[in-house]
C-alpha positions as CSV (number, residue, x, y, z in Angstrom):
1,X,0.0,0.0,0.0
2,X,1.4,3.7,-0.9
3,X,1.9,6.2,1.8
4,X,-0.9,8.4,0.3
5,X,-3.1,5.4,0.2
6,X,-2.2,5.2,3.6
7,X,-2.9,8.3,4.7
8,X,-6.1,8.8,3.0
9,X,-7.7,5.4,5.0
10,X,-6.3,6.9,8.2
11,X,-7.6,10.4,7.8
12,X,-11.3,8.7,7.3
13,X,-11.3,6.4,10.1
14,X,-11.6,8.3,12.7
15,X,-14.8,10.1,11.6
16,X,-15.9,6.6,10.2
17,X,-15.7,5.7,14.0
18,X,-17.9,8.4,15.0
19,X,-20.4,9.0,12.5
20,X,-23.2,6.4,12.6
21,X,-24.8,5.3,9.6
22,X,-28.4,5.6,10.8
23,X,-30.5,8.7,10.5
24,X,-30.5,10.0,14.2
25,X,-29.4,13.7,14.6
26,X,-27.7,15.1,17.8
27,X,-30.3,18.0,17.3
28,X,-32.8,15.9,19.4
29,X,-30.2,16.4,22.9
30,X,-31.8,18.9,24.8
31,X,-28.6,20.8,25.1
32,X,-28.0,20.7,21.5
33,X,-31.4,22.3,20.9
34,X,-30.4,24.9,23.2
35,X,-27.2,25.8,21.8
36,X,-29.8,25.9,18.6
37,X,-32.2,28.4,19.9
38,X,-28.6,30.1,21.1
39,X,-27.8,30.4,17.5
40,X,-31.0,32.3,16.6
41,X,-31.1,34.5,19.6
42,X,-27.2,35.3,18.8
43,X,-27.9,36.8,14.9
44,X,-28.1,40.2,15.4
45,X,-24.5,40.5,17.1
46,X,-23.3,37.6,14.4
47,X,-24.7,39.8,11.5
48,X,-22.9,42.9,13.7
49,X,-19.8,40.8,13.2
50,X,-20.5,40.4,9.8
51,X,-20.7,44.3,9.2
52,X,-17.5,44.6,10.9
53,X,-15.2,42.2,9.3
54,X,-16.4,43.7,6.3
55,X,-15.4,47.0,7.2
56,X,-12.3,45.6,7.8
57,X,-10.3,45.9,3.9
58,X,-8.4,43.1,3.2
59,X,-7.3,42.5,-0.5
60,X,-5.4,39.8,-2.1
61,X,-1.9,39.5,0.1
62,X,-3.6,42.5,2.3
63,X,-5.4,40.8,4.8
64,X,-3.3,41.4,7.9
65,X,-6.0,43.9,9.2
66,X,-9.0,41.6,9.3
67,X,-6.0,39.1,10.5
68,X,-5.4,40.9,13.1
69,X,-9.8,41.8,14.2
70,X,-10.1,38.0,13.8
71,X,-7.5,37.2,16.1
72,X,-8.6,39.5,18.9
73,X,-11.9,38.0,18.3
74,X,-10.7,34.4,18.6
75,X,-8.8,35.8,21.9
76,X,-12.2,37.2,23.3
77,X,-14.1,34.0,23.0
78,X,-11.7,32.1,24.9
79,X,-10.4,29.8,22.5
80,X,-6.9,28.3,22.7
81,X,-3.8,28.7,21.0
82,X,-4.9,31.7,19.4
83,X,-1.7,32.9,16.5
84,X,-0.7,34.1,13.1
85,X,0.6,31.5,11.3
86,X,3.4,32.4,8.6
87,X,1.2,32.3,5.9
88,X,-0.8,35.0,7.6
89,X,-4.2,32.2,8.6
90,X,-6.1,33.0,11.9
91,X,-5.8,29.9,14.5
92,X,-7.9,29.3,17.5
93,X,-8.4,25.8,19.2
94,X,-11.7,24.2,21.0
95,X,-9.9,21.2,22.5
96,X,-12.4,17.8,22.6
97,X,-11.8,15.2,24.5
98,X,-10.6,12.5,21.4
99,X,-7.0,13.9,20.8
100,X,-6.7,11.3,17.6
101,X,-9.8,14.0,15.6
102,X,-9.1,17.3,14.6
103,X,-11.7,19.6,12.3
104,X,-10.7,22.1,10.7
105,X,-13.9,24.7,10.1
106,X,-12.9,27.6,8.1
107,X,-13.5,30.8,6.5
108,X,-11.6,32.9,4.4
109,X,-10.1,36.8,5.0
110,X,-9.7,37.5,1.6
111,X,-11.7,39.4,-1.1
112,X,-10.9,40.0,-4.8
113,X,-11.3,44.1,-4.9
114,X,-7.8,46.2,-4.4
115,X,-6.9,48.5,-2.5
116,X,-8.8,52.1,-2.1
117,X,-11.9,49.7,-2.4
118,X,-14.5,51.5,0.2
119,X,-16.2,48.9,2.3
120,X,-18.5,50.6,4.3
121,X,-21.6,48.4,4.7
122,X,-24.7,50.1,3.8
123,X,-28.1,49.0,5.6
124,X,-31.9,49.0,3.5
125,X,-34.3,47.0,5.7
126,X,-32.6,43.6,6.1
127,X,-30.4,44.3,2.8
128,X,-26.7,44.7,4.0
129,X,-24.7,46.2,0.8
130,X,-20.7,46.3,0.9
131,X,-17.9,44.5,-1.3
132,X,-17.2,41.4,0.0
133,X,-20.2,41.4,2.7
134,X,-21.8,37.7,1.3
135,X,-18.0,36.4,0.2
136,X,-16.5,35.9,2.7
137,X,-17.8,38.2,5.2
138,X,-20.5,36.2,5.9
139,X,-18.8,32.9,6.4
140,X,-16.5,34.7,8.6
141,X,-19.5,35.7,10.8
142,X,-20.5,32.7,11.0
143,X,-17.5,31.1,11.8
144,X,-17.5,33.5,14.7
145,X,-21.4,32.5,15.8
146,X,-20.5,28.7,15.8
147,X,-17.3,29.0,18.1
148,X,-19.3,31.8,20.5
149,X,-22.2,29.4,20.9
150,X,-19.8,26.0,21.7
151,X,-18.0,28.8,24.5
152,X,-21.3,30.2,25.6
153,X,-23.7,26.9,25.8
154,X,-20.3,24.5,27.2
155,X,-20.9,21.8,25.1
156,X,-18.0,19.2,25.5
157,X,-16.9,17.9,21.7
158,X,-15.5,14.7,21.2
159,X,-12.8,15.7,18.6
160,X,-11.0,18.9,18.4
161,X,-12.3,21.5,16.4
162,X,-9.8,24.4,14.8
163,X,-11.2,27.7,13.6
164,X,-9.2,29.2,10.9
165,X,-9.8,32.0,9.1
166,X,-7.6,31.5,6.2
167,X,-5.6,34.0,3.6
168,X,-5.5,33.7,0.2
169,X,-8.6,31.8,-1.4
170,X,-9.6,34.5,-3.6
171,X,-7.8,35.3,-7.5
172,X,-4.3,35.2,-7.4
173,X,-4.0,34.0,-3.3
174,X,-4.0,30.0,-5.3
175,X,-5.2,28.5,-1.9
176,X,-1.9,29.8,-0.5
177,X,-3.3,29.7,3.5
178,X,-5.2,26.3,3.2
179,X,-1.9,24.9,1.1
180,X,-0.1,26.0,3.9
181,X,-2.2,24.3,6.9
182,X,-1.4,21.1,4.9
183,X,2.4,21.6,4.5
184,X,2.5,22.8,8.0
185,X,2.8,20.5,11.3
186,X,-1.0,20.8,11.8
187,X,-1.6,18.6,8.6
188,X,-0.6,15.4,10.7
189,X,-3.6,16.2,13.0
190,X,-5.9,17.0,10.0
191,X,-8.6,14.6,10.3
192,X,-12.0,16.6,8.3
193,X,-12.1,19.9,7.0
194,X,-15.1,22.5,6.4
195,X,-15.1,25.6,4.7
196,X,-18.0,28.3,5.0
197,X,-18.4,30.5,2.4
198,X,-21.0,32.4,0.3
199,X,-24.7,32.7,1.4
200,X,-27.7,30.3,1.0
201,X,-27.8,26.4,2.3
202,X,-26.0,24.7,-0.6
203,X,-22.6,22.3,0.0
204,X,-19.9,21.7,-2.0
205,X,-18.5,18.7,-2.3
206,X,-16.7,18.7,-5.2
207,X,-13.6,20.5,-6.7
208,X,-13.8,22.9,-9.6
209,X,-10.0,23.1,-10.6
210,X,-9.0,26.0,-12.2
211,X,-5.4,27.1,-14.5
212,X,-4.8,30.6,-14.4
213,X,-1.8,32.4,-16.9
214,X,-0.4,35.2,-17.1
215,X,0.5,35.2,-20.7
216,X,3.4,38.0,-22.1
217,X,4.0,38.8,-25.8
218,X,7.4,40.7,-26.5
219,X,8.6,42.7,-29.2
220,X,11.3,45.3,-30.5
221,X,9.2,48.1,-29.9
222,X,9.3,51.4,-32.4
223,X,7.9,53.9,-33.7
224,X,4.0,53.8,-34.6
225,X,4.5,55.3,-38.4
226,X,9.0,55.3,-38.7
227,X,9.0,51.9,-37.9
228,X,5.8,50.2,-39.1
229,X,6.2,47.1,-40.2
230,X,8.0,46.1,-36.6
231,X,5.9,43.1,-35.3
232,X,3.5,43.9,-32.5
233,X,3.0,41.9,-29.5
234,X,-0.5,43.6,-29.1
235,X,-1.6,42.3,-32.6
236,X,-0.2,38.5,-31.5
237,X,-1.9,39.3,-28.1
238,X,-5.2,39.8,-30.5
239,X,-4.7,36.6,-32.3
240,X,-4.2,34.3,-29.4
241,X,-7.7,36.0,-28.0
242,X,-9.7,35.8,-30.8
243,X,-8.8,32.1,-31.0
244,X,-9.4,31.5,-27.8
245,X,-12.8,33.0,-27.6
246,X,-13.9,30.6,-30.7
247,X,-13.4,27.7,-28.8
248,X,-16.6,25.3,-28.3
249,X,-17.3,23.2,-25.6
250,X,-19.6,21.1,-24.8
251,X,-22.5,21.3,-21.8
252,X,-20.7,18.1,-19.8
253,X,-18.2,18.2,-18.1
254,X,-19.0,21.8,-17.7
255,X,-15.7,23.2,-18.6
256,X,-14.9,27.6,-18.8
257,X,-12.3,29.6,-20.0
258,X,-12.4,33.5,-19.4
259,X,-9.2,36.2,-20.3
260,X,-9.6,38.4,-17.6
261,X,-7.2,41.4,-18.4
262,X,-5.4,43.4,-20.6
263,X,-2.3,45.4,-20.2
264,X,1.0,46.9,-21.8
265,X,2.0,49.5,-24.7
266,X,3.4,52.7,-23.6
267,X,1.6,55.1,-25.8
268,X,-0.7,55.8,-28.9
269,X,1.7,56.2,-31.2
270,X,4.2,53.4,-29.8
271,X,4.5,49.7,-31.4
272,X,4.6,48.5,-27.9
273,X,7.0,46.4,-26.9
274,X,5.2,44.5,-24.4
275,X,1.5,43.1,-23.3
276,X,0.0,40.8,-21.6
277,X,-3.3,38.5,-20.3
278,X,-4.5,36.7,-17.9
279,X,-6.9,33.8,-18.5
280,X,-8.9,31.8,-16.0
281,X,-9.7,28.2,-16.6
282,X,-11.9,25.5,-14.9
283,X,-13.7,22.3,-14.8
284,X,-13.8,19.9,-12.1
285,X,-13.4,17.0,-14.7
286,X,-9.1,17.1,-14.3
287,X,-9.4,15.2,-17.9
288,X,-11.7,18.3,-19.7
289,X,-9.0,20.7,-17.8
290,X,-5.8,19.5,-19.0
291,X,-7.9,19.0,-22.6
292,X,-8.2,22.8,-22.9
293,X,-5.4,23.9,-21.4
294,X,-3.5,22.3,-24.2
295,X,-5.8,24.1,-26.6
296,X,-5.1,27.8,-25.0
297,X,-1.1,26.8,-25.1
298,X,-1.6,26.0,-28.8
299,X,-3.8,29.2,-29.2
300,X,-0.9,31.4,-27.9
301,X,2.0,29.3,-30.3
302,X,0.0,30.0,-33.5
303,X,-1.0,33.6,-32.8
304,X,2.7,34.0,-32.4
305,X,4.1,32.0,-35.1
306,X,0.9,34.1,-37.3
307,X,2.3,37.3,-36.2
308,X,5.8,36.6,-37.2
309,X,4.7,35.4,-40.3
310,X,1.9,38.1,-41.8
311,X,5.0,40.7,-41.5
312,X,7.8,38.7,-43.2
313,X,5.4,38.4,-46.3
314,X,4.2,42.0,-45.5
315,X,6.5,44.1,-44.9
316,X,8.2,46.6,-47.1
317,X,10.3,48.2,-44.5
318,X,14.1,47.0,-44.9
319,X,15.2,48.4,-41.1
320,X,11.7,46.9,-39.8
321,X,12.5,43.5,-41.6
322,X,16.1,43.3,-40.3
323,X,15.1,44.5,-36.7
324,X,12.1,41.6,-36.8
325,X,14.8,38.8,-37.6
326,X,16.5,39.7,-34.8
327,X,13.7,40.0,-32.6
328,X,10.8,38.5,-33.4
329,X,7.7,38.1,-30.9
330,X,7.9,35.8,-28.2
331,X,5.3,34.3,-25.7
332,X,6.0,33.9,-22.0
333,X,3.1,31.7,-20.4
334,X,3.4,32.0,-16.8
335,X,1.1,29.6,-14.6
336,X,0.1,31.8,-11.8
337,X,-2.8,29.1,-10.4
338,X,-3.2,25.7,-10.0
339,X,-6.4,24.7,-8.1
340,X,-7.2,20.9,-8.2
341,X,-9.9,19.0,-8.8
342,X,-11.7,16.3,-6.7
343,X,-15.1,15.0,-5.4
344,X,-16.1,13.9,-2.1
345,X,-17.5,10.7,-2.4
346,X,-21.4,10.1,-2.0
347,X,-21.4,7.5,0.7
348,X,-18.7,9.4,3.0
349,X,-19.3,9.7,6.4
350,X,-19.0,13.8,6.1
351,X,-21.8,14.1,3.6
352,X,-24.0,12.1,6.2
353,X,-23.0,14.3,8.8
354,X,-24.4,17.0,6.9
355,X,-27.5,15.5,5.9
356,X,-28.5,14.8,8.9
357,X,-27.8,18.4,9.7
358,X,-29.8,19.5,6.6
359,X,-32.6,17.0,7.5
360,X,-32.6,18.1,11.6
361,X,-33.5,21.7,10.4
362,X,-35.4,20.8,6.9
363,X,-33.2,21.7,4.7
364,X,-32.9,20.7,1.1
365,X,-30.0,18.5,0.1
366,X,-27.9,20.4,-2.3
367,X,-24.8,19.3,-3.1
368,X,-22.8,20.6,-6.1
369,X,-19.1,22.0,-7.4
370,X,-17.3,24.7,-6.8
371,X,-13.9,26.3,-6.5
372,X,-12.9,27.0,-2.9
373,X,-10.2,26.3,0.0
374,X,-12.1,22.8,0.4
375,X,-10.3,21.9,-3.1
376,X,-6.8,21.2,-1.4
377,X,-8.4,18.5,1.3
378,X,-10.6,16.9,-1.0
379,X,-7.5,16.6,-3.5
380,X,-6.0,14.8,-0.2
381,X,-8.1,12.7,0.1
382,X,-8.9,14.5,3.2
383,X,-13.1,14.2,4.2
384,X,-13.8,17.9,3.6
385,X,-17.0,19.8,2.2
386,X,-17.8,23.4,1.7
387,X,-20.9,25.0,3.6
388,X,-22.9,28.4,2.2
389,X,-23.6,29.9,5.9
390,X,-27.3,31.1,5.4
391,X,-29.0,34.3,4.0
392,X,-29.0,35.5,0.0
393,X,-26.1,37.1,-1.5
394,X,-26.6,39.2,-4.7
395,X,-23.9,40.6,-7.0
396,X,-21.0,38.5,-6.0
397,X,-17.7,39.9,-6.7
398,X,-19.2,43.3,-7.4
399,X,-19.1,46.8,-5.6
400,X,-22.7,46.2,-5.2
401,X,-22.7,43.6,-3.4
402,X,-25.6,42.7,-1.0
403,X,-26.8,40.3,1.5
404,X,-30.1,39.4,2.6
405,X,-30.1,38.9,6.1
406,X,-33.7,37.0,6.0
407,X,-33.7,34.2,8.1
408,X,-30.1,33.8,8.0
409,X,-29.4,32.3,11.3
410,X,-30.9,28.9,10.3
411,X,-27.1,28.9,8.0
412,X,-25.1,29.2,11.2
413,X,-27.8,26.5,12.9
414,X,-26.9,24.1,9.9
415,X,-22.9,25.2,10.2
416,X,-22.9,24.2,13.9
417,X,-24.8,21.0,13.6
418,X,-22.7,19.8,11.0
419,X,-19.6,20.2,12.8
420,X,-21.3,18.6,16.5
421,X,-22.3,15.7,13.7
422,X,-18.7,15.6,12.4
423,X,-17.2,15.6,15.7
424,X,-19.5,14.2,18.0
425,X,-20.2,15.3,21.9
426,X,-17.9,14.0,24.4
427,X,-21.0,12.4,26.0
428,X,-22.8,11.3,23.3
């Protein structure tokens, strides 16, 4: 047997163990239905918490401000072990009694808008508006309302549970904090893992990989009218898009490409001499991924090689032809992402978990694929599903961004169920 093999049995035995197969929830304990009605009573200062993380800016690489509010909130409630890690991730520790079980129940810092962004939350009704307020600010207050309400109601967990809030899941971050909790020392302890992000009641339980480029034409450079004829790594930049954005996929596996942005050239009347995309590419079939990934690498190599070509039959210039001997365009393509693919399997132990959650407070069973920090367990084979954490987000990603705060507790019910189900109670 190989050593991930290995691991991978190990890491689900222990929730194997505790899990039972049959259909009984812990939400029938008396104490567990008052840590419950603890949950609902607790919203408004949850979605108070929610308003103030998002206050809170914390871009891609920038989160050491909401780092540092989530740690002094992780201090308040009591929790143990409370640090930075190097990465930048947010620990805390709720000791259980079963030192072999450790859950990892996270929520991510990051968003995806810069610097200068403003985030002040604005309030219509139950409508809170802000950038970032549903992702991740939400799962962020909810993480805070799970680990309040296992301090406040004393409940005694069989495993361990470790609240992270984790750096880096959005854009460019690649996973960088999660990536780092599973090169780190922790890892070995690892046991399940949970994510809560976004709004409404769904679960993810499978991986949506994504390739992400950054892809850089060069060129001499000249003069827009003295030298014309020069190649022009905007023009080869035009090429390689325009193929790409022929391509044609088909419905299953649901497979996306997107080129994002644009940049370079140095002014209107300049053949620049440099530019460059970026492209975003997904599927959670790792087969359909790799397929058009080759297709966008063969894209870039023809729009090149096209470039080259159109102005050695073309041009008329003799200093222009010379120069584009000597320099003709090139193509850097620069993987700055790598997020793999994976799927929890139906029968596993941490899907029942959360059904019975789901069916404890009558909630659909929606499961379904995404891209988020759960993609690095479930790639490890590690149990590990992503949680929305209640309410309705609108606008996602956009300066406009708005959650509905309708009802939303019954998210953080579902979140802290799961994880008593995943974990189990010390007296149970």
């Amino acid at each position: 047997m190989n050593s991930k093999l290995l691991r991978i049995l190990t890491l689900a035995l222990p929730l194997a163990a505790i899990v039972p197969s049959q259909a009984a929830s812990l939400a029938d304990r008396t104490d567990v239905k008052a840590a419950l009605a603890f949950v609902k009573d607790l919203e408004p200062e949850t979605l108070e918490q929610q308003v103030a993380f998002c206050e809170i800016p914390a871009p891609p690489f920038t989160e050491q401000a909401r780092a540092a509010y989530a740690k002094e909130q992780f201090i308040k409630l009591g929790l143990k072990n409370v640090h930075i890690d190097k990465e930048g991730n947010v620990l805390g520790e709720r000791p259980g009694k079963n030192p072999d079980q450790m859950l990892v129940f996270s929520a991510h810092l990051d968003t995806v808008f810069p610097e200068g962004t403003d985030t002040k939350v604005k309030r219509e009704g139950n409508m809170l508006i802000a950038p970032g307020i549903s992702d991740d600010c939400r799962g962020l207050a909810a993480l805070w309302a799970v680990a309040r309400t296992l301090q406040e109601t004393n409940l005694q967990t069989d495993g361990t549970i470790m609240f992270v809030a984790t750096v880096g899941e959005e854009g460019a971050g690649d996973l960088r904090g999660v990536r780092h909790l599973f090169n780190s020392d922790l890892a070995k302890r690892i046991t399940q893992f949970i994510s809560l992000d976004g709004t409404d009641l769904g679960v993810t339980s499978g991986a949506v990989g994504s390739h992400r480029y950054e892809v850089t034409f060069h060129g001499p450079g000249g003069h827009s009218y003295g030298a014309f004829g020069l190649v022009n790594p905007i023009h080869a930049l035009g090429r390689a898009v325009a193929k790409i954005a022929d391509f044609e996929l088909p419905a299953e596996p649901k497979t996306t490409f997107s080129v994002s942005m644009l940049s370079g050239g140095t002014s209107v009347n300049a053949i620049p001499h440099t530019t460059a995309f970026l492209i975003d590419m997904r599927s959670a079939d790792a087969e359909a991924l790799d397929a058009i990934d080759a297709r966008f690498q063969t894209a870039v190599h023809q729009a090149v090689a096209e470039e080259n070509a159109f102005w050695a039959k073309n041009n008329h210039n003799r200093v222009s032809r010379t120069i584009n001997n000597a320099q003709p365009i090139t193509a850097d393509i620069k993987l700055i992402g790598d997020r793999p693919t994976g799927k929890v399997s139906e029968d596993s132990p941490i899907l029942e978990a959360i059904r019975r959650a789901n069916a404890s407070l009558d909630i659909e069973n929606r499961f379904g694929a995404s891209s988020t920090d759960s993609n690095i367990a479930i790639s490890l084979g590690v149990p590990a599903a992503t949680l929305s954490a209640g309410g309705k987000g609108y606008g996602g990603h956009s300066l406009d961004e708005k959650f509905d705060s309708t009802d939303s507790y019954i998210g953080t019910q579902r979140a802290l169920l799961a994880a008593l189900e995943i974990v189990g109670l010390a007296n149970q």
